[in-house]
PAGU-767957 format. One record per atom (N, C-alpha, C): x, y, z. Coordinates in steps of 0.1 Angstrom, whole numbers, padded with zeros to 4 digits, always signed. Atoms other than C-alpha are relative to their C-alpha. Layout:
XYZ;...
END
This chain:
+0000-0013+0006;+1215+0622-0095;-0001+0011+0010;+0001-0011-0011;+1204+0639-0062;+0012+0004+0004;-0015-0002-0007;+1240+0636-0048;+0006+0009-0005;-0012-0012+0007;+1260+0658-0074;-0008+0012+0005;+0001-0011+0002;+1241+0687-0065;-0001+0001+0017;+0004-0001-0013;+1240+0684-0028;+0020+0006+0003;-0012-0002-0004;+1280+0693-0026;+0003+0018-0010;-0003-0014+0008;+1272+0728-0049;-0006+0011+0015;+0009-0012-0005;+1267+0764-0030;-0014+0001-0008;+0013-0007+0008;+1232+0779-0038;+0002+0013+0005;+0001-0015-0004;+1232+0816-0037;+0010+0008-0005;-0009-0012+0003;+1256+0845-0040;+0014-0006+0010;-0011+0006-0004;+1292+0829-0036;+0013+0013-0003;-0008-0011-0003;+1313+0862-0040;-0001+0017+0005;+0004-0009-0008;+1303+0887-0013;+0008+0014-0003;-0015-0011+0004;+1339+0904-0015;-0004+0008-0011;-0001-0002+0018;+1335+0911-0055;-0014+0010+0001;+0006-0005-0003;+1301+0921-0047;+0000+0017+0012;-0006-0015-0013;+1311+0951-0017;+0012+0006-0012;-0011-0010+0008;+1339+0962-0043;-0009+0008-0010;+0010-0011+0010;+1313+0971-0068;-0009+0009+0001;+0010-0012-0001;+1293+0990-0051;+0008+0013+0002;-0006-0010-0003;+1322+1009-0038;+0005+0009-0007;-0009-0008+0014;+1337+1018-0071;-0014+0004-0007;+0015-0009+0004;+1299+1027-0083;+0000+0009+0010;+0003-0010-0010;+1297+1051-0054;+0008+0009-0001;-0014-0010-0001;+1332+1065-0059;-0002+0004-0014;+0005-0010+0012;+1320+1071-0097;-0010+0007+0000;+0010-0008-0002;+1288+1086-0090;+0007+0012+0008;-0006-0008-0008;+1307+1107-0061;+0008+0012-0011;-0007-0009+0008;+1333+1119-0090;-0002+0007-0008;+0012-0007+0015;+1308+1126-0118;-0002+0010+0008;+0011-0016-0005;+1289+1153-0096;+0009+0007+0002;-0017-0012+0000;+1326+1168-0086;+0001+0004-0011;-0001-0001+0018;+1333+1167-0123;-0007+0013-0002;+0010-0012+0006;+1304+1187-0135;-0004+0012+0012;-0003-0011-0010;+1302+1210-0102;+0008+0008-0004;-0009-0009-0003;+1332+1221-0108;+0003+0002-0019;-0002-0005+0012;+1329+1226-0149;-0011+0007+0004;+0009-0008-0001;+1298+1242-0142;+0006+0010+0007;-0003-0013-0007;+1317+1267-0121;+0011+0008-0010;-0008-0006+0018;+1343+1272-0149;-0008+0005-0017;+0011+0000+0013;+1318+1273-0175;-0015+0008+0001;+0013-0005-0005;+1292+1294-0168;-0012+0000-0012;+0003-0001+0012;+1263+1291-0192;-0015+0013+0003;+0006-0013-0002;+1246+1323-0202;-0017+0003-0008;
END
């Protein structure tokens, strides 16, 4: 039974997939604050 598990990774097996997510959370967070920057400059509230 020891054998089957000696030929598995252990740990985090998609590095790539992982770096893409952060980048597209970063590029949404980045766009949101643009977003509302710039309605808040259109929109002024009184």
């Amino acid at each position: 039974m020891a054998e089957k598990n000696e030929g598995k990774k252990k740990g985090f097996e998609a590095p790539g997939t992982f770096a893409l997510v952060f980048i597209f959370f970063a590029w949404f967070v980045i766009m949101y604050i643009i977003a509302w920057t710039s309605l808040s400059r259109v929109w002024p509230v009184q």
